[in-house]
N, C-alpha and C positions, 0 to 999 in steps of 0.2 A: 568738463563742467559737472556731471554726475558722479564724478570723482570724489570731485571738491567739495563740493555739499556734503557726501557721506564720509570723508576727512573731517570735515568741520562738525557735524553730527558726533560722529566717536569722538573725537576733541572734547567738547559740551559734555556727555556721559561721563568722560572719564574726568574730566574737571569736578564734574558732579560728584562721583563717588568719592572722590579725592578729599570733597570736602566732606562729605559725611562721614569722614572716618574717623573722626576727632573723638574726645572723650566726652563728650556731650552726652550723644547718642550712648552710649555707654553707662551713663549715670540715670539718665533716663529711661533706663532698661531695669537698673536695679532700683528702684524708688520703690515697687509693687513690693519686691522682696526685705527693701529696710521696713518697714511700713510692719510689713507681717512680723517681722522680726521684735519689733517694739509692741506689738500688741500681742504676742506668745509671750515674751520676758516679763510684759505686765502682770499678763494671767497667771505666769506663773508664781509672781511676788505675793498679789495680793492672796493666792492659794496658799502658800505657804504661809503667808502672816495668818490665816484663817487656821490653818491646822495647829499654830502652836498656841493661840491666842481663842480660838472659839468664835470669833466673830470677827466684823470689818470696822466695829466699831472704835475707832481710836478714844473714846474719853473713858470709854468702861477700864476699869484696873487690871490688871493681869491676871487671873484665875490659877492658868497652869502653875503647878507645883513643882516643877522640874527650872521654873523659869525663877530667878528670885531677883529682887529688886537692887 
């Protein structure tokens, strides 16, 4: 009888794990890291648009001299 309950226990665990091993879990692990990712890639445009350009202002004209229209 004490057998079979802890057969049937490891059974249920390993079912359990069995199902958590899907890509799920896996995607929801990297969500934190796409996340950062897109907000680094950002910072790093709009820094880049700032250094060639002088500001974040899109309707001001182009100033840099090196940039020509």
């Amino acid at each position: 009888m004490m057998v079979e309950r802890d057969l049937a226990q490891e059974q249920r665990e390993a079912a359990a794990r069995d199902k958590a091993d899907g890509w799920v879990s896996v995607f929801v692990q990297w969500i934190p890291s796409m996340l950062l990712s897109v907000v680094m890639l950002g910072a790093m445009m709009f820094g880049m648009y700032y250094i060639e350009h002088g500001t974040l202002d899109i309707t001001q004209p182009i100033v840099n001299q090196y940039i020509t229209q």
